[in-house]
C-alpha positions in Angstrom: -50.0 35.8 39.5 -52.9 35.1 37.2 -52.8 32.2 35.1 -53.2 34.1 31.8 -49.8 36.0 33.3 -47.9 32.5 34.3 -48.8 31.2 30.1 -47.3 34.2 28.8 -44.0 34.2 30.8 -44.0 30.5 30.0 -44.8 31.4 26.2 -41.8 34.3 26.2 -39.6 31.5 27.8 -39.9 29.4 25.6 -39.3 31.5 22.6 -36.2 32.8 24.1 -34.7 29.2 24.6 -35.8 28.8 20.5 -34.0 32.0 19.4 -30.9 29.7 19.2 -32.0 26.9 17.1 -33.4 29.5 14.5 -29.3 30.9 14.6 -28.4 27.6 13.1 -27.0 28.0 9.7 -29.8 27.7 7.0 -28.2 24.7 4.9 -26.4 22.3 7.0 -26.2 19.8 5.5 -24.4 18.9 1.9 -24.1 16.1 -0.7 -21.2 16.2 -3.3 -20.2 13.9 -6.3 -16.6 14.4 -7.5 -14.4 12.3 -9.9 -10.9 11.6 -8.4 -7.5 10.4 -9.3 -6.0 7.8 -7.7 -2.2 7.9 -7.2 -0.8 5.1 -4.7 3.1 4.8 -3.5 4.7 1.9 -4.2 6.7 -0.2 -0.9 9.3 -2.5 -1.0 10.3 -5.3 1.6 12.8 -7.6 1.6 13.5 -7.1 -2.2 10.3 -7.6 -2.9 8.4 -4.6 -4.8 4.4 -3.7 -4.6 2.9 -1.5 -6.5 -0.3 -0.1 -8.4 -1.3 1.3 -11.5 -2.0 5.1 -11.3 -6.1 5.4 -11.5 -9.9 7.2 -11.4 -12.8 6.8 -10.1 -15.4 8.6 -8.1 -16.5 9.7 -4.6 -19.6 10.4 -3.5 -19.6 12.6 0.0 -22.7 13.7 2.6 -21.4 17.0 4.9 -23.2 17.3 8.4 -22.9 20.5 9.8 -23.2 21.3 13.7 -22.0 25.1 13.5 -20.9 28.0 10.5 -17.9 25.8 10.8 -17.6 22.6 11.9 -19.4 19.1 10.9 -18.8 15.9 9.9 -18.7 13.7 6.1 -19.2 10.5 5.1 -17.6 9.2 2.3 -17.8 6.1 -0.6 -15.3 6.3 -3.1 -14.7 3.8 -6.7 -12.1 3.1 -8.7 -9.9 0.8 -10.2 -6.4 0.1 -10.3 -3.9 -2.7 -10.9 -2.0 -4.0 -8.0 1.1 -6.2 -8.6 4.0 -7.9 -6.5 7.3 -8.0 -8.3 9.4 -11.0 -7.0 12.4 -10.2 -9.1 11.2 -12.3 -12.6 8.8 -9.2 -13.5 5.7 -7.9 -12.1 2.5 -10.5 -11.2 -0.5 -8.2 -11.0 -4.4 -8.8 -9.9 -6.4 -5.8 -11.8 -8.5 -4.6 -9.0 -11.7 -2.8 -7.5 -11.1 -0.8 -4.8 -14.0 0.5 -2.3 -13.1 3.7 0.3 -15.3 3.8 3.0 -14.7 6.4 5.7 -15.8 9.4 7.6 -13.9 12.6 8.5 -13.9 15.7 11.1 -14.2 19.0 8.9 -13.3 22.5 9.8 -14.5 25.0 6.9 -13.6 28.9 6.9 -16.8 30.2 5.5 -15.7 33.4 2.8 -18.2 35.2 0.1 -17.8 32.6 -2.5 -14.7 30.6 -1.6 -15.0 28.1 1.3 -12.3 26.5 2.0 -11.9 23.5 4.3 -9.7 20.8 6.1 -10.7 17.4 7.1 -9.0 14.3 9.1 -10.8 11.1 9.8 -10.5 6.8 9.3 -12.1 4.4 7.3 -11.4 1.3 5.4 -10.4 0.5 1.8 -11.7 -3.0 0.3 -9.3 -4.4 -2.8 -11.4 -6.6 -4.7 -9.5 -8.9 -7.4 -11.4 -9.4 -10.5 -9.7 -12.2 -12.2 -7.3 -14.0 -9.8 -7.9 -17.4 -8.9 -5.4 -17.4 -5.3 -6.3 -14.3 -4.3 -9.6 -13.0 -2.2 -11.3 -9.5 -1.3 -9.0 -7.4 1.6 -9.9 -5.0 4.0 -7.0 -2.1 5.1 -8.0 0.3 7.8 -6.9 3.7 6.6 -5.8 6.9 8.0 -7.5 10.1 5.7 -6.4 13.6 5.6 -7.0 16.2 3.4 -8.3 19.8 2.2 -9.9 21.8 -0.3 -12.3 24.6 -1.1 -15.8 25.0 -2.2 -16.3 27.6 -4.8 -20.0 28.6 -4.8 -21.9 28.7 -8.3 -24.8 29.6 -6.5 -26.7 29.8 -2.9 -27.0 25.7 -2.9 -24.8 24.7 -5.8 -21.0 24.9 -5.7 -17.9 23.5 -7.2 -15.6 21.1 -4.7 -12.3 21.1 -5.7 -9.9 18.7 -2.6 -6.8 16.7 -2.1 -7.3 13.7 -0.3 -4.1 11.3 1.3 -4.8 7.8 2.4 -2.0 6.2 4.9 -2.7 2.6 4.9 -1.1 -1.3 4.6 -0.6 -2.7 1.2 -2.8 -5.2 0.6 -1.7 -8.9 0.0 -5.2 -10.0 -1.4 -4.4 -13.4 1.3 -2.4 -15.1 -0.9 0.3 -16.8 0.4 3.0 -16.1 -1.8 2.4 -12.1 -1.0 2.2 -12.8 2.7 4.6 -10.6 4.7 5.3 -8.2 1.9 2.7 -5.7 3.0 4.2 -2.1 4.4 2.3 1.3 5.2 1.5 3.3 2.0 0.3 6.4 0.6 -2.7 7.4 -2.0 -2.8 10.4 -3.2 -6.8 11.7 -4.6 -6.8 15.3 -5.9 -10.8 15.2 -7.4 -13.3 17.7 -8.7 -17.1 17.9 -8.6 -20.3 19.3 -7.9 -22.4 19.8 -4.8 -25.8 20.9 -3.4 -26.6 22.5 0.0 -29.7 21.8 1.4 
């Protein structure tokens, strides 16, 4: 075989092998900013009720996907709440940042201009107190789950419209009058916003 031959075998080999990588979906990747509503369950232990001012805030999310219908997100989420310990004489509260780191598995069902889409994945929330002198900043490992759809506006720019739950352990702020009093929660975060494909 001449060698002009053996290049152009090797050429058409190698733009066979490529055909796939130009298959990819054209945007894969996507950046979202919602504002959300934070609604957290209240626990009780040992008489002992915690709880948390209904709140807002906003999440900021970047989508990475592999195929049509599966990738991956990483999230930061804002807002602020209250969080008090009632030991019977009334409520003591610490009003509160909290920070939502995580990162989630999503499964999307690609339509014309409806996308809708489920996710499950872990992070961490961070409840910082702004104004309480025996408490300090707490980290909670959480559990996320949620769902949603993506209504599109145009080719890149859509609507998100989700429901987000948190699972995760109430947080005592590592005071020791709250120790112990901790129990697996809930927070609810319906949110809204824009994104961009790119």
């Amino acid at each position: 075989m001449s060698k002009s031959r053996s290049l152009a075998v090797v050429l058409a080999g190698a733009a066979l092998f490529s055909i796939p990588a130009f298959s990819q979906p054209e945007n894969r990747s996507e950046a979202s900013v919602q504002f959300m509503g934070t609604f957290p369950k209240s626990t009780m232990q040992d008489g002992v009720r915690q709880s948390s001012t209904d709140g807002g805030g906003v999440l900021a999310s970047y989508r990475f996907f592999f195929t049509r219908r599966m990738g991956v997100e990483v999230n930061y989420g804002y807002s602020r709440t209250t969080q008090s310990y009632d030991f019977g004489a009334g409520p003591l509260g610490d009003s509160t940042n909290q920070h939502e780191v995580s990162a989630a598995y999503v499964f999307r069902f690609p339509m014309r201009r409806v996308t809708p889409f489920v996710e499950a994945g872990a992070g961490g929330l961070i409840f910082s107190p702004r104004n309480a002198v025996a408490s300090s900043t707490q980290g909670r490992a959480a559990f996320l789950y949620g769902g949603g759809a993506d209504i599109g506006i145009t080719h890149r720019l859509f609507v998100r419209a989700a429901y987000r739950g948190l699972v995760y352990s109430s947080p005592t702020f590592d005071n020791p009058v709250n120790e112990g009093f901790d129990r697996v929660t809930h927070q609810a975060e319906p949110s809204i916003g824009l994104g961009f494909r790119f």
